[in-house]
N, C-alpha and C positions, 0 to 999 in steps of 0.2 A: 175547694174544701179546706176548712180549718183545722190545722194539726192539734193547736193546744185549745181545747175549749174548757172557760172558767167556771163550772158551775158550782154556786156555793149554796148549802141549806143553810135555814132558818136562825139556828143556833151559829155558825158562823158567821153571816151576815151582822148578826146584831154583836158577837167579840168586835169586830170589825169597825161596829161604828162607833161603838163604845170607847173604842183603843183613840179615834180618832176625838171624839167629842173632849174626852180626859186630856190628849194635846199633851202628855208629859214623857213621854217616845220623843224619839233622835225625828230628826228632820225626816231623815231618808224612813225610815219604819212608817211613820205618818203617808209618806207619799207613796208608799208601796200598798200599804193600805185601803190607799181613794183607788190606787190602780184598780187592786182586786177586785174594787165595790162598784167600778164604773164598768169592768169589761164580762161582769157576771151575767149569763145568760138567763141565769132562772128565774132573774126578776122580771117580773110582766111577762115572761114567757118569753124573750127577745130571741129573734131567729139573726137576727145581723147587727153584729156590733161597729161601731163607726170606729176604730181605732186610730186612725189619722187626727182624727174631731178631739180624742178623749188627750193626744201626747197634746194637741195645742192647748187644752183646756187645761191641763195639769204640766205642761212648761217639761217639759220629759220628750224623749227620744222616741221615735217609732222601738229602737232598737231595748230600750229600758221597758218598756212594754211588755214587747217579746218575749225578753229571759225574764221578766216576773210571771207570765204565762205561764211560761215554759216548768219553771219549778214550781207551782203550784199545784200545777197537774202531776208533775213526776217526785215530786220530794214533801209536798203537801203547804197547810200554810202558812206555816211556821218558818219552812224554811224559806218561802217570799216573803215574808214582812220581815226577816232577820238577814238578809242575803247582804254580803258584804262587798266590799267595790269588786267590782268582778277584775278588775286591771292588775295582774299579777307579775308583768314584766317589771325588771328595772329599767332604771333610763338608761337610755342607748348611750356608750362610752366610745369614744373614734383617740384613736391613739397614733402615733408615731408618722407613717407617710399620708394618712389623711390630714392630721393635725398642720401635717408641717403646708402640706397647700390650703387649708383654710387661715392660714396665717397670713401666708404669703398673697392668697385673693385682699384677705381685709386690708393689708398693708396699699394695696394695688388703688387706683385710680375707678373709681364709680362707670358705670355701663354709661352709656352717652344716655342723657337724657334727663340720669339721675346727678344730683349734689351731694350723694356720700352713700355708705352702702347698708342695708337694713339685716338683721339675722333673716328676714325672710329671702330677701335676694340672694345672700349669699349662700342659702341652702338649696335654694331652686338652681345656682352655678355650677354650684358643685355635683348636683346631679346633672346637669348640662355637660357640664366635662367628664360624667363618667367615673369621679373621684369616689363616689360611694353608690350606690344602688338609691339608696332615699336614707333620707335624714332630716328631722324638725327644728322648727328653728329655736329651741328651747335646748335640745342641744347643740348648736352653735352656739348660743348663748353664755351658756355652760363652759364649753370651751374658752371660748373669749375673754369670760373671766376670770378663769384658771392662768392664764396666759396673759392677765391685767393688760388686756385690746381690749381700747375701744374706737371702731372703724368710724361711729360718728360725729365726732366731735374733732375739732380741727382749732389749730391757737395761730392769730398773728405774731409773728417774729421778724425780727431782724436778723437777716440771713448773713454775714457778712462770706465775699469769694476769699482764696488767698491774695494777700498782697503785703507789697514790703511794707509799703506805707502804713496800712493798718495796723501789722504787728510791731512797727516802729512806735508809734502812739497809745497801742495800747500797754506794753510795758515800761513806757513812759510813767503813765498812769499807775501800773502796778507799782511801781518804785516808788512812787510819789504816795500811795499807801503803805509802805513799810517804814516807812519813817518812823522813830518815835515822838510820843509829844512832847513839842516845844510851847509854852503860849505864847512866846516871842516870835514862830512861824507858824502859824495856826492853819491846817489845812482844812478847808471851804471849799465845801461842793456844790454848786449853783446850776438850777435849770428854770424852767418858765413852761407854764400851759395855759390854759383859755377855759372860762366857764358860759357857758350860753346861760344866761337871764330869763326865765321863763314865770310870767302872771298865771295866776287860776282864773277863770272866769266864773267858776262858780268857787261855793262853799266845800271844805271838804267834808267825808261823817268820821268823827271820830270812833277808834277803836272800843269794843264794846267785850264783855267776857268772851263773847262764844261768835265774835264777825272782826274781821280785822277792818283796818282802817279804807277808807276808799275816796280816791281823785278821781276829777272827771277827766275825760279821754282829751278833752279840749283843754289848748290855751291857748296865751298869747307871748311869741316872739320879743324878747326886750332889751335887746342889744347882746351885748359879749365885754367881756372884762376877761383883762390881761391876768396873770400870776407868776410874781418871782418868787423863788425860792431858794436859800442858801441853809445850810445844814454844817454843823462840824458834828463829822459821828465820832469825832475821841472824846467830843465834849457832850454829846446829846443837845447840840445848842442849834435851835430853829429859825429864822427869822422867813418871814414873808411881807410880800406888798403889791396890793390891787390898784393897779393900773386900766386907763382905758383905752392905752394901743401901748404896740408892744416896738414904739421904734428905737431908733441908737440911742435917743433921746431918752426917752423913760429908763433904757437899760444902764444907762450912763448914770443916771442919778441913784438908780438900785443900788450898784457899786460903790460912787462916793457916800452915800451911807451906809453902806456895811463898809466903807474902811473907815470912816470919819468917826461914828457912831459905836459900833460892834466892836473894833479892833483899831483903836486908836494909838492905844497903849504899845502893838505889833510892832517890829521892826518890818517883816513884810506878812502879806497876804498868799498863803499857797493855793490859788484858786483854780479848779479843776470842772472844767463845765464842758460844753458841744461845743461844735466851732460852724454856730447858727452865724446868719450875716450880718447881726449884727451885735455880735458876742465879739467885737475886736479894740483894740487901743484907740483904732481911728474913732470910735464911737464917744470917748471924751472926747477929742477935740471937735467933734461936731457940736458938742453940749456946752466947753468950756472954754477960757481962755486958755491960749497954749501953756503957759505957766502951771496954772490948776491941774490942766490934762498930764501933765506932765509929772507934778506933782503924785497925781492918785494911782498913774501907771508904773512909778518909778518904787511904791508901794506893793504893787503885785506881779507873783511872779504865777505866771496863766501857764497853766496843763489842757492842753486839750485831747475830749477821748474822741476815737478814730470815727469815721463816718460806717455807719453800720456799726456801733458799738457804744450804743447809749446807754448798754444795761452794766458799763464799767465806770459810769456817774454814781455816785452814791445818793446823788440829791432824787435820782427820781425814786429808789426808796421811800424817802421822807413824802415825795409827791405822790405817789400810790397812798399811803396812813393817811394824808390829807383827804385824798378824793374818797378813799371807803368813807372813811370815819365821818367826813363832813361836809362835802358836796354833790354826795352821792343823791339828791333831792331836786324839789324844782324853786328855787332861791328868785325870788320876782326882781328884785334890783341892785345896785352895787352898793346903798348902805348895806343893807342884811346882809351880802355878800362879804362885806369888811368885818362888823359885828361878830357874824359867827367864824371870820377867820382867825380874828383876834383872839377869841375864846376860848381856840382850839390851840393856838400859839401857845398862849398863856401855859394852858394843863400840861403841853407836849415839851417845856421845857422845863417847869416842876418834876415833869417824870425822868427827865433826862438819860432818855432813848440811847445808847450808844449803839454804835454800828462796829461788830467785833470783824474786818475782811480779810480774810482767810484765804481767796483766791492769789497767789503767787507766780511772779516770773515761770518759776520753775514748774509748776502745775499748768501755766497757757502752754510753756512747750512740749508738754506729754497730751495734756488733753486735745491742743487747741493746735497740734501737732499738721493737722489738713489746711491749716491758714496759712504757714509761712513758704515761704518759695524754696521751690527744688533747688538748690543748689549743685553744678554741675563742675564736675572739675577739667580745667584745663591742661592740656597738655603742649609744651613747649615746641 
């Protein structure tokens, strides 16, 4: 038997469809509306109303149904075509010993199976452990953000352990950036990456007011080209050059044109790069006569940063603004590839970027404090 049964007269029926035909009522008033008009019995005399039928036909809850029943019958019908969200709770707030294990889950390693952790999973754990009775993931959410976590996203780094070696080289390098400038020592920070070459096979469509642009999913493969790069950030001064391998040889000649060319004028070269294999002096003399090699080495005076500490290079800076700004794309072969590096060279050292580094001796050994080695004292 039916608790709340809808029956509407004549006169209400036609407010009702009137309210609805006019369309100038809230969403929800309109839809409470059709309720009323679909679950009325006195039309055609209806002994059984299909209520399941009427929430899939009007996109509504069994349960939104209900309570418009419900108060139509006990409050009348004014008060169901005006009923306001029934949801009167605030959102659920978890504070202090809950918070601090939802922290310490999201900080945690993912359930076997999974690649990183969902607010849904992490709320179904935390009732798993008993840490709250039930909680949504909307508040975990909430939390998270309050707490600027975020469990799923994860970044590549260069981790470096402690060792002597490393923190010997990399205050090397810090030194070698407190300098001030000299243009007679000009400090030059050099690195090298790699571009993959990629053809469209088809046409692209150009960006339109209201559709943005669009590549096809397909291409073609078209080899790879080399990229050196040297930077002076007191100077904001860029140079680059595409190569198509990257061996002692091509790297040898980078060199003797940025000393030859760049800084001829220099009494030396303060050059500050990785200590790649073939980033070494022996790499002129595999390129030149001993004299020459001799010549362009006896010119620079080489820093290198520690292994596991590529991000105390200042060139790969300069190499990230490169890759956003201008190879971020699919470049079909190594003219365009030259063309638009040259372009980007040109404006990047009109703007004349300096690099202001601020990381110091003294700052690696407070921060960077877990790198260097225990030192233990002996006793006689």
């Amino acid at each position: 038997m039916e608790h709340y049964k809808v029956i509407l007269n004549e006169d209400e029926r036609s407010d009702l469809q009137s309210l609805i035909s006019k369309g100038k009522s809230s969403a929800r008033k309109l839809t409470h509306a059709r309720i009323l008009l679909a679950v009325d019995k006195s039309e055609f005399n209806i002994e059984k109303v299909d209520y399941k039928a009427i929430s899939k036909q009007l996109h509504v809850s069994g349960k939104t149904v209900e309570r418009i029943r419900k108060l139509c019958v006990e409050e009348g019908i004014d008060a169901a075509t005006n009923r306001k969200s029934h949801s009167k709770h605030k959102p659920t707030i978890i504070t202090g010993k809950e918070e601090a294990h939802l922290i310490a889950l999201a900080c945690s390693n993912p359930p076997t199976g999974r690649s990183r952790w969902t607010l849904k999973l992490l709320a179904d754990k935390l009732i798993c452990l008993e840490v709250v009775e039930s909680i949504s993931k909307s508040t975990v959410g909430r939390s998270l953000k309050s707490n600027e976590l975020k469990p799923w996203q994860n970044k590549e780094w260069c981790i470096p352990e402690a060792n002597a070696e490393f923190v010997c080289n990399m205050e090397d390098v810090l030194s070698v950036y407190e300098r001030e400038y000299d243009h007679k020592y000009p400090v030059v920070c050099m690195d090298e990456s790699s571009k993959q070459l990629i053809k469209e096979t088809r046409d692209q469509i150009s960006a339109t007011l209201t559709k943005v642009a669009k590549y096809d999913t397909e291409y073609v493969r078209n080899g790879t080209s080399n990229i050196f790069i040297a930077n002076e950030p007191l100077q904001g001064k860029v140079r680059v050059e595409i190569t198509d391998r990257r061996t002692k040889v091509d790297w040898a000649y980078f060199i003797k044109n940025l000393v030859d060319t760049d800084y001829k004028d220099a009494v030396k070269v303060i050059l500050v790069m990785d200590n790649l294999n073939t980033h070494t002096g022996g790499s002129l003399y595999e390129a030149f006569t001993p004299t020459e090699a001799k010549r362009i080495l006896d010119k620079l005076e080489i820093h290198y940063t520690p292994k596991h500490g590529s991000w105390l290079n200042i060139a790969e800076i300069e190499l990230s603004h490169l890759s956003r700004q201008c190879l971020n794309r699919r470049i079909p072969d190594k003219d365009m590839l030259k063309r638009e590096v040259k372009a980007w060279c040109k404006e990047r050292n009109n703007e004349k970027c300096i690099v202001n580094w601020r990381f110091t001796t003294e700052d690696a050994r407070i921060k960077l404090k877990r790198l260097y080695p225990q030192i233990e004292t002996r006793q006689n």
